[in-house]
LOROLO-35355 format. One record per atom (N, C-alpha, C): x, y, z; residue in one letter. Coordinates in pm, whole numbers, plus 32768, in hexadecimal, padded with zeros to 4 digits. Layout:
<pts>
XYZA/...
</pts>
This chain:
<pts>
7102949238B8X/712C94EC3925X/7124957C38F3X/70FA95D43951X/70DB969A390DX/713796A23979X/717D97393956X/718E979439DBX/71B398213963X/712E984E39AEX/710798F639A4X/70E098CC38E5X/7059987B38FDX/702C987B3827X/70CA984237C8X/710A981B3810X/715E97C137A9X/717B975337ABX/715E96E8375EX/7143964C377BX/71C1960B3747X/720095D037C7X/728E959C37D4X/729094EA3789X/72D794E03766X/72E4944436F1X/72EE93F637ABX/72CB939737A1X/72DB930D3831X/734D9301385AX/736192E638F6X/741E92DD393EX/746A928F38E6X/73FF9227388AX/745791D7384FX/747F91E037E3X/744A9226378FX/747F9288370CX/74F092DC3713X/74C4932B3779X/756393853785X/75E29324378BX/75FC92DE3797X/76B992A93770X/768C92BC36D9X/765B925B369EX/7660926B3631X/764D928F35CFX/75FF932835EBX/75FD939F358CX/76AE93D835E0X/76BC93EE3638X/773C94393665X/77D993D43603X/77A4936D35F2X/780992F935AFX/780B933A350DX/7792934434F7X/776993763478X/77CC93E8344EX/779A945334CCX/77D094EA3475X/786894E83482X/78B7949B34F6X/792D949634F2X/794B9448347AX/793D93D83427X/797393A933C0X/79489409334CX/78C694483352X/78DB94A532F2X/7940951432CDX/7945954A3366X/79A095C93365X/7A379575334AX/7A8E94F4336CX/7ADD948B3327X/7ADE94A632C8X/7A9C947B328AX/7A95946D3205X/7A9994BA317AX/7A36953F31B1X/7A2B95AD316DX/7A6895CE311EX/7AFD95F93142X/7B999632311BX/7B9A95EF308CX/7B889550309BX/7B9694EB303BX/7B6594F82F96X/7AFE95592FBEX/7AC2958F2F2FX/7B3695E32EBEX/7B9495FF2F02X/7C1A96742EABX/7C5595F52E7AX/7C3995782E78X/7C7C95182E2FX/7C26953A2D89X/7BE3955A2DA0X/7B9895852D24X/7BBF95F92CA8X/7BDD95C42C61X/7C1596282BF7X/7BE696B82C05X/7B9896D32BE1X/7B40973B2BD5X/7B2197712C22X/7B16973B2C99X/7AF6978B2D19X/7B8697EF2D40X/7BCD978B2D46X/7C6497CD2D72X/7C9C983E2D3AX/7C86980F2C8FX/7C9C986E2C2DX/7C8898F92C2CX/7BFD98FD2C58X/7BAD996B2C6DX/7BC499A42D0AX/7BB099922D57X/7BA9999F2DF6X/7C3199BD2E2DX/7C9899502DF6X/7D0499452E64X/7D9D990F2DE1X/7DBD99872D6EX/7E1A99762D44X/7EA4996C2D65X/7EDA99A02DE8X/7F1899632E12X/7F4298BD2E40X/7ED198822E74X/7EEB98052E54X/7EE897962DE5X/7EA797F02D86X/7EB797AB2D17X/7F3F97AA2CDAX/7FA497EC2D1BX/803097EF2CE9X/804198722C80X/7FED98B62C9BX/7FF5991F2C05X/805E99AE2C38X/80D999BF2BDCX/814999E82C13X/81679A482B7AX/81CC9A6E2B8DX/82229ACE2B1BX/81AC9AA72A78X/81A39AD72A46X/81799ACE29AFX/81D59A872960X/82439AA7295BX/82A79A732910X/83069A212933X/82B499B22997X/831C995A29E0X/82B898C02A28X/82E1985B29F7X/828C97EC2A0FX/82C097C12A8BX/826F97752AD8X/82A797502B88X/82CC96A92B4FX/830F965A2B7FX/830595A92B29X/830B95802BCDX/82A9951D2BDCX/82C894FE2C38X/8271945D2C58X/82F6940F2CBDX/82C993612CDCX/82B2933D2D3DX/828092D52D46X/821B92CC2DE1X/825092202DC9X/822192032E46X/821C91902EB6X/82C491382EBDX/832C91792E84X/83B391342EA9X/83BB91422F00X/849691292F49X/84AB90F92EEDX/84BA907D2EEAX/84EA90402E6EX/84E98FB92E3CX/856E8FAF2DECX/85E98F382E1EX/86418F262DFCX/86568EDB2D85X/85F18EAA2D65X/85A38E512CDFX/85BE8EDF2C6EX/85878F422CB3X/85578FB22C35X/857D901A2C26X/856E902C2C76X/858F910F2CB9X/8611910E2C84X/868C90AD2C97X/871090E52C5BX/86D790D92BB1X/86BA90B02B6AX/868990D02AF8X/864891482AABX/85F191742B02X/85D491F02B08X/8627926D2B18X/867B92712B8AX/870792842BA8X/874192BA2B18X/8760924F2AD4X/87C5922C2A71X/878C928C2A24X/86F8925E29DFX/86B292A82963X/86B593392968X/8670935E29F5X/867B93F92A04X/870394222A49X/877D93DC2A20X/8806943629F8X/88289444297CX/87F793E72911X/87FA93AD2896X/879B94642845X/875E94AD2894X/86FD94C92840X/872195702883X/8796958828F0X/87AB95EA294CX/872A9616299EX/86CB95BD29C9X/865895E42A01X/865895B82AB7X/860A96082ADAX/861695F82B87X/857E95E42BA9X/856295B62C07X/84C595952C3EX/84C095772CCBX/843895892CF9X/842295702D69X/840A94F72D7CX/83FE949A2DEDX/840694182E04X/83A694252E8BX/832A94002E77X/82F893DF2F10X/830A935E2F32X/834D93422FA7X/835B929E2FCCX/83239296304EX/8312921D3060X/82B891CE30CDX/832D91D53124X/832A91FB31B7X/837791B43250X/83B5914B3244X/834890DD324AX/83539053324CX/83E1901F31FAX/83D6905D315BX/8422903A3102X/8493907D312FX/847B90FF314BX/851D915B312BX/85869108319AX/855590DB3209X/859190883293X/85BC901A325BX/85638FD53218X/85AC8F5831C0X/862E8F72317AX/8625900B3128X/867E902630BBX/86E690A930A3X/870C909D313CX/8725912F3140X/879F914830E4X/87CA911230BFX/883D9110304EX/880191492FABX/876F91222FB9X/874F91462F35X/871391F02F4AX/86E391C62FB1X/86CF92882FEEX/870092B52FD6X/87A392C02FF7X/87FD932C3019X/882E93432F4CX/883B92AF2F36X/884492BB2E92X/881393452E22X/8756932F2E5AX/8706939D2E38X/875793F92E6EX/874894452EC7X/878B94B72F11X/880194C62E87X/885B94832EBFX/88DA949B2E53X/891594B62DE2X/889794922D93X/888894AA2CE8X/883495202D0AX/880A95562D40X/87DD96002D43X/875A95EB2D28X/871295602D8DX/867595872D71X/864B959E2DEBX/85C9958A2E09X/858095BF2EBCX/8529955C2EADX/8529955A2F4FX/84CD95052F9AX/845A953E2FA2X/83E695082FA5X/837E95352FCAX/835994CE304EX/82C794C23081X/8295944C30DDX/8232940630CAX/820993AA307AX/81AC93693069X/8151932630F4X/8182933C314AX/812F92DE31CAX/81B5928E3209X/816792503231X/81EB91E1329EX/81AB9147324BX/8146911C3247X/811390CE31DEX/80A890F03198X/808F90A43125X/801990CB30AFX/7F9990B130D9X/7F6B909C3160X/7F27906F3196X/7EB190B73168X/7E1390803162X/7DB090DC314CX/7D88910D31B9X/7D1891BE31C1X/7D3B921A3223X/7C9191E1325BX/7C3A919F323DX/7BB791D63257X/7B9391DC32E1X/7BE091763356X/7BD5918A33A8X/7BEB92043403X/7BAE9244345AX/7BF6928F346FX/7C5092983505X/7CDE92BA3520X/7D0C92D1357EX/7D5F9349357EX/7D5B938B359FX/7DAD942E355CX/7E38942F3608X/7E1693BE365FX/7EA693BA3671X/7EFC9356363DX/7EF092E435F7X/7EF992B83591X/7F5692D43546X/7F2C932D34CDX/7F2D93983468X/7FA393D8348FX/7FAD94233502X/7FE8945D354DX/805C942A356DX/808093AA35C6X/80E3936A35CAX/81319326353EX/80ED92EA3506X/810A92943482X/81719312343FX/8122937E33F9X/815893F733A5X/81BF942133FDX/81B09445346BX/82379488347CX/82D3944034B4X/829493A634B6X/83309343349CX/837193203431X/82E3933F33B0X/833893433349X/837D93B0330EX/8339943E3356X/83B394BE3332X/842394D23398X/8431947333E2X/84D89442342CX/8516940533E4X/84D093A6339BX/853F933A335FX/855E937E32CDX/84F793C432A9X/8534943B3214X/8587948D3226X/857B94D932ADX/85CA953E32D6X/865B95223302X/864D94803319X/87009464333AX/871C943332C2X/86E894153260X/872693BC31D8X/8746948231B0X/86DB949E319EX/86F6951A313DX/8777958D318BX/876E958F31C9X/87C69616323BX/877196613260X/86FF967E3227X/868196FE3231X/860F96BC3261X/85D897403279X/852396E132B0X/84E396FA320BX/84B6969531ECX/845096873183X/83E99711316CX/83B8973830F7X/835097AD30F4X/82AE976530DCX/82CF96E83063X/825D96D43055X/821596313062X/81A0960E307CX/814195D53088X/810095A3302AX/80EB950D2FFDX/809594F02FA9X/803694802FDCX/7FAA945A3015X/7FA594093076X/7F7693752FEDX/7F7F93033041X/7F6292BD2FDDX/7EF092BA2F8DX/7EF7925A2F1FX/7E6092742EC2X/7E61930B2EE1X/7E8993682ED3X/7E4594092ECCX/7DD994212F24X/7DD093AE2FA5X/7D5A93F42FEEX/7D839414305AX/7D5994C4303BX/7D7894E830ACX/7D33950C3117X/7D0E94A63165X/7C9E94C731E1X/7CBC951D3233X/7C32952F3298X/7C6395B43333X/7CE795AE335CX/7CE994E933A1X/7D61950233D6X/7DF5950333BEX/7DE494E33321X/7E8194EE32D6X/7E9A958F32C9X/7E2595C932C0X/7E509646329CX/7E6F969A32F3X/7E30965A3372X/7E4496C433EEX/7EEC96853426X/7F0B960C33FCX/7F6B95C6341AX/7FCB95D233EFX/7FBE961B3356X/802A965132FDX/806496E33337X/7FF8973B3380X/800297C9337AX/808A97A633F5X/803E97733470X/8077974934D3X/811A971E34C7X/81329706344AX/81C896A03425X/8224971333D6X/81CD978733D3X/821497F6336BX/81FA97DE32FAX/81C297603297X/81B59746321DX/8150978731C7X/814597C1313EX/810797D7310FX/80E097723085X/805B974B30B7X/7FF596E53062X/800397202FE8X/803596C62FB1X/804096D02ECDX/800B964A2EB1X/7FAC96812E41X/7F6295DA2DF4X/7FAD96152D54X/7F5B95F72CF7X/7F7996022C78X/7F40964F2C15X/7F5196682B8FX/7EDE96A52B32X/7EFB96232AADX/7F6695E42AACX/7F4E95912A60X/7FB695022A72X/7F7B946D2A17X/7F9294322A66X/7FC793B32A02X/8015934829F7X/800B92EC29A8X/7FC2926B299BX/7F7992742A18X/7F2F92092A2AX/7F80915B29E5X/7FD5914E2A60X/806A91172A26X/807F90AA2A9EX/7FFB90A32AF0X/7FFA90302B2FX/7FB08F8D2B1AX/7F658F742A90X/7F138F592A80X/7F648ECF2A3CX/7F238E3E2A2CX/7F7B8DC929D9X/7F938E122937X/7F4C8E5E2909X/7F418E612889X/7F918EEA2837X/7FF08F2628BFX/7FF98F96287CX/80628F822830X/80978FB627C2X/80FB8FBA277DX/81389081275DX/81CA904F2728X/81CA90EB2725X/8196912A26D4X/8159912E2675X/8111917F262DX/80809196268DX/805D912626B2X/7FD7917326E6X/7FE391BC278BX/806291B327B0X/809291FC2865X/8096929A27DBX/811192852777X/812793262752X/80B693662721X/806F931126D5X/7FDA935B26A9X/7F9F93B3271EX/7F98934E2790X/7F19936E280AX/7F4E941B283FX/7FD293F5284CX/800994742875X/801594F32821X/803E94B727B0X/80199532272CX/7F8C95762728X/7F2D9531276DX/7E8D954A274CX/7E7F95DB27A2X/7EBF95CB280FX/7EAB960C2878X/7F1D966728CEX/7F75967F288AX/7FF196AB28A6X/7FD797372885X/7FFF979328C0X/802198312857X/8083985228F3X/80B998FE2897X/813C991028E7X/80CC99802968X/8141997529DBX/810899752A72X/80CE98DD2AB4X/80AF98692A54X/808C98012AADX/810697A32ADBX/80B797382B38X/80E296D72B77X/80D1963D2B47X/814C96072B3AX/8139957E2ACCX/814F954B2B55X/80F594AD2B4BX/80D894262B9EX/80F693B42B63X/8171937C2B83X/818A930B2B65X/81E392A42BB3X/81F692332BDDX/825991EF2C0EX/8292918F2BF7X/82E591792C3AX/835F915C2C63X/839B90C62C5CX/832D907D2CB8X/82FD8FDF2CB4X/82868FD72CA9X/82888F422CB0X/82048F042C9CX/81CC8ED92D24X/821C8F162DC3X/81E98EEE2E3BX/815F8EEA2E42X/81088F3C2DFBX/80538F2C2DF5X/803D8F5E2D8BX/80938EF32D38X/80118F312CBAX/80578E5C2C53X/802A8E552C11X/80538DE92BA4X/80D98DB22B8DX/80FC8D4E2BB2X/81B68D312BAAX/81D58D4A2B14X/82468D942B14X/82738DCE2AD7X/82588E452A66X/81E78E732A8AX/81918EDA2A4CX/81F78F4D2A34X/825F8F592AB7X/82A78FDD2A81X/83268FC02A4CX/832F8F4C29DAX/83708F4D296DX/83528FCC28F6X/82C48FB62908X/825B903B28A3X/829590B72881X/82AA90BC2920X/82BA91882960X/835C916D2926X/83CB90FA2976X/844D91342922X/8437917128C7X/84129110283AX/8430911F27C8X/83DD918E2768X/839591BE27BBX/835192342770X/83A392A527B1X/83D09280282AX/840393322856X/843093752808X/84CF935227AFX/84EC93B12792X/84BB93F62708X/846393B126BBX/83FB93F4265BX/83B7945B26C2X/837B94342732X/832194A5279FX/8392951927A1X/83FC94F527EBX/8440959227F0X/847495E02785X/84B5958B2719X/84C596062670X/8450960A265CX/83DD95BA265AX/83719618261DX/833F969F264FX/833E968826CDX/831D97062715X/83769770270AX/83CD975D2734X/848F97AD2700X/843497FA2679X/843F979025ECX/842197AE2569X/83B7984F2565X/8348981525CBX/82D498AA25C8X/8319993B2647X/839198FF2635X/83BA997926A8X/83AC998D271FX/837B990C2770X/8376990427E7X/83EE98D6281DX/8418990428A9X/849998AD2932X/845898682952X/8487980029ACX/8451977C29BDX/84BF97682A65X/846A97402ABEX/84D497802B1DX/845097222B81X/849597372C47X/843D97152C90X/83F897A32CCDX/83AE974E2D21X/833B97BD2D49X/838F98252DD0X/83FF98042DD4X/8461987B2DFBX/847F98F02DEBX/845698E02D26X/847199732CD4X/8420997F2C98X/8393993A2CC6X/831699392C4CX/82C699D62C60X/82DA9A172CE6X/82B39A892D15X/82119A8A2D3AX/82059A2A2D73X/818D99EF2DE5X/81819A842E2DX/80F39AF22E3EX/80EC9B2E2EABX/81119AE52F25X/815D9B5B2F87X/81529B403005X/81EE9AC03037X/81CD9A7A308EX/827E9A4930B2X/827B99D4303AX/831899E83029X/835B99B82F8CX/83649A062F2AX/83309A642F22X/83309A922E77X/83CC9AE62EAAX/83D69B132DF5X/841E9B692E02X/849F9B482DD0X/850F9AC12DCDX/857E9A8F2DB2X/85759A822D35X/859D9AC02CCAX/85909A4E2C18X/86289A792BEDX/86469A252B8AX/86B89A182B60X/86C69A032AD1X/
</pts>
């Protein structure tokens, strides 16, 4: 088909080049899961905050199995952290919610479930995210600041879904890779030592809801080597409350 010297793809091609560029433009966003890209491009979401102050922060609770353990360690060590938790869970556990809250850490929002994003529905996205910053916002007293979407991917419509919810999207700069059957604590504290310096964002959690049963035995027992060591080189160790994130959140340290 031409109109005016330009030769149009067949009626029946167009859905699915138009299918095409919409999962591309989906998808796109998804590339800042990438170290290096983020690093470079978009340091704010890489978590990169104060110089002299590490962000610690756990994903996919909570879990009544675990999270009070965690709880325990980082009072054991005077340390505070952010906690992104799932909807799904916090409704199950709102007792362990308010727990967090109470020992002087923050909520973040991991999603409503860990669900993978590739599909796309951005009302979806839309609905899902912002029932789980109701159910944070009544455990916590406050509306939540930040966003971590699952697996770190953050597609079109989580992100347009996040803006929409007031949240601001945080991934990591370093990580313990502490979901895996094999991790132990020396090799969660190594992973994080590799890649840690002061202004970043530590990744680690909580349970084992998606990752290896009982994998985050690992993360306990290395924490509090993770926070005196860091302490030791002169870094605070704190959540991404007082990590001094440009833009909404920064700014609180203690």
């Amino acid at each position: 088909m031409r109109t005016r010297g330009r030769v149009l793809p067949p009626a029946g091609r167009l859905p699915a080049a138009l299918a095409a560029l919409a999962l591309g433009a989906h998808v796109l966003p998804a590339g800042t899961w990438l170290p290096g890209v983020r690093r470079t491009l978009f340091p704010a979401l890489t978590g990169l905050g104060h110089g002299d102050h590490v962000a610690l922060t756990f994903d996919d609770g909570p879990d009544p199995r675990s999270t009070p353990l965690f709880l325990d360690a980082l009072e054991r060590t005077s340390a505070r952290a952010t906690f992104f938790v799932l909807g799904e869970s916090l409704v199950k556990y709102p007792d362990i919610g308010r727990e967090i809250v109470s020992r002087g850490h923050e909520l973040g929002v991991h999603g409503w479930t860990h669900g993978r994003p590739w599909l796309s529905s951005f009302a979806r996205d839309t609905r899902e995210l912002a029932r789980a910053v109701e159910v944070v916002a009544g455990t916590a007293g406050t509306a939540p600041l930040w966003y971590r979407p699952p697996y770190g991917i953050l597609t079109a419509g989580r992100w347009a879904a996040s803006v929409r919810s007031g949240l601001r999207p945080v991934l990591w700069s370093a990580w313990g890779r502490d979901w895996t059957a094999d991790a132990t604590a020396a090799s969660v504290l190594a992973a994080v030592r590799r890649d840690v310096r002061g202004g970043g964002t530590v990744l680690l959690h909580d349970t084992d809801r998606m990752a290896a049963p009982g994998c985050w035995r690992a993360t306990l027992a290395m924490l509090p080597a993770l926070v005196h060591g860091l302490r030791a080189s002169g870094l605070a160790v704190g959540p991404l409350a007082e990590h001094g994130i440009a833009g909404r959140g920064a700014g609180r340290r203690s």
